[in-house]
C-alpha angles and dihedrals in degrees: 000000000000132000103259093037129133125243150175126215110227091175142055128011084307091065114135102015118116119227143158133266102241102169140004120223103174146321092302111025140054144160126255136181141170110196092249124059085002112049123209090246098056118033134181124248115224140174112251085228080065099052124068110210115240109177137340131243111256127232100279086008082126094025087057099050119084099243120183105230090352090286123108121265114217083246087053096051090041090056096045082059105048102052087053096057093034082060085049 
């Protein structure tokens, strides 16, 4: 998994609600977020066998977003969300 990437949560009270990597802390855990019930500046830490990859970042996909210090806004996450479902 890859910063910008979407995921769905299979485990925990989060469990089927789609949200963005937003960090990467090892080979088993990362932070995720989605601009609504998990805010950009606290996300929530969460094991990859608990995720369910949705769709991948694509090559300038960060690049191309208008992030403030190079970190996701809560509008930001939001909007990566919702034009993936909308293309659902």
């Amino acid at each position: 998994m890859n910063v910008g990437d979407i995921v769905l949560a299979l485990a925990g009270r989060d469990e089927e609600r789609f949200f963005a990597v937003v960090g990467i802390i090892d080979e088993n855990y990362v932070y995720i977020a989605n601009g609504k019930s998990r805010k950009a500046d606290s996300p929530k830490k969460k094991k990859i066998k608990h995720l369910k990859l949705i769709k991948k970042a694509g090559d300038g996909f960060i690049g191309s977003l208008n992030l403030k210090s190079g970190k996701f806004t809560n509008a930001v996450l939001r909007k990566i969300i919702s034009e993936y479902l909308s293309g659902v």
